[in-house]
C-alpha positions as CSV (number, residue, x, y, z in Angstrom):
1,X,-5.9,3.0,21.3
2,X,-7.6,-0.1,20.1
3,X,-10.3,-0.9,17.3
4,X,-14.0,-0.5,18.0
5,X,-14.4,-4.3,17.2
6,X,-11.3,-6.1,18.8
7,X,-12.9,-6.6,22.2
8,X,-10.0,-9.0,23.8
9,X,-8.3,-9.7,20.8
10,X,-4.6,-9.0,20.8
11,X,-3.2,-6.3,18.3
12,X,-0.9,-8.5,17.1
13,X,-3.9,-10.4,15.7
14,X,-6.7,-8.5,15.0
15,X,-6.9,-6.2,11.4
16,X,-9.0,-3.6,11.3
17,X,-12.1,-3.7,9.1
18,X,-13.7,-1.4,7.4
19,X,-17.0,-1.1,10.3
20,X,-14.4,-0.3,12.7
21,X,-13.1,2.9,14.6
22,X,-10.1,4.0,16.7
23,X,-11.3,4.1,20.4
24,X,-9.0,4.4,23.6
25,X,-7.8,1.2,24.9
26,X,-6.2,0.1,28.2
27,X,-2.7,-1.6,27.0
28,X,-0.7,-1.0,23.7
29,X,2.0,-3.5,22.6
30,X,5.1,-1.4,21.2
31,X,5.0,-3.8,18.1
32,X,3.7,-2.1,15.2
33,X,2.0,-4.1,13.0
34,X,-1.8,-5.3,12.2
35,X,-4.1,-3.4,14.7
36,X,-0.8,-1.7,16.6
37,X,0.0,-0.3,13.6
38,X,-3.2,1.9,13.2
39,X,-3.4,2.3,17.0
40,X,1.0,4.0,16.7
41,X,-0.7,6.5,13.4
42,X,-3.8,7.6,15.1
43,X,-1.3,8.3,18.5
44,X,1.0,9.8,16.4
45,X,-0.9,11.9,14.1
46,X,-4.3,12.3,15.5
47,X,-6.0,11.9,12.2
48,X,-6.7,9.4,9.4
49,X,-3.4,9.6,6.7
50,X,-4.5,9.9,3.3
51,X,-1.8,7.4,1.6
52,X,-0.9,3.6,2.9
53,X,2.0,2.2,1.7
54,X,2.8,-1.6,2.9
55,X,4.6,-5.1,1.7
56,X,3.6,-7.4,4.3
57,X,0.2,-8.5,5.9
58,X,0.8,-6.9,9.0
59,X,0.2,-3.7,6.6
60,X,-3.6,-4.7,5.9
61,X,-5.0,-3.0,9.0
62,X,-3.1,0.4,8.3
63,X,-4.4,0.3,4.9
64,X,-8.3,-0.1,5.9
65,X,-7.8,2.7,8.4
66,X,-6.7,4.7,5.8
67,X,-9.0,4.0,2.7
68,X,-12.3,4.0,4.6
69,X,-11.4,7.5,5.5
70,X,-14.5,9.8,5.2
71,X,-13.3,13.4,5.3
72,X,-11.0,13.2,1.9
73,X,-10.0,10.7,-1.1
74,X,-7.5,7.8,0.0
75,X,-5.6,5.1,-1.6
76,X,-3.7,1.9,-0.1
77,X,-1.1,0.6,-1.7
78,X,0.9,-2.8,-1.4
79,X,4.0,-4.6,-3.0
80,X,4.2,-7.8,-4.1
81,X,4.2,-9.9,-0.4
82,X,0.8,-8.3,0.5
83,X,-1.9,-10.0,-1.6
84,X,-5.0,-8.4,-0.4
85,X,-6.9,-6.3,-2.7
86,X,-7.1,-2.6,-1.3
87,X,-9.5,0.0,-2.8
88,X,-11.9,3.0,-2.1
């Protein structure tokens, strides 16, 4: 599972935006965090959470997923260490 948008761009780098969508990949580093981390929920789960919690920048991409999620209301929220606004 990769992002609509990351073309060749490792997980480990890219974040998810808000344009983007969760599309089946070819190779999944185990490390979740940025773009692995919304590939491991949407593997996991099979649909869009409605809550993010995260403290680090590695958190930014699970909290996009989650906030631009059409179907119902969603929040992102973030501790001190992540200083990126989040809203719907």
């Amino acid at each position: 599972m990769v992002a609509k948008g990351q073309g060749d761009t490792d997980g480990l780098e890219y974040v998810y935006s808000q344009d983007d969508d969760v599309i089946l990949g070819v190779e999944l580093i185990i490390k979740t965090i940025k773009m692995n981390k919304v590939s491991a929920i949407s593997l996991e789960i099979g649909k869009v959470p409605v809550l993010s919690f995260g403290n680090s920048l590695g958190d930014v991409s699970m909290a996009q997923y989650v906030i631009n999620n059409d179907k119902y209301e969603s929040r992102g929220f973030k501790g001190r260490q992540l200083n990126v606004r989040l809203s719907v």
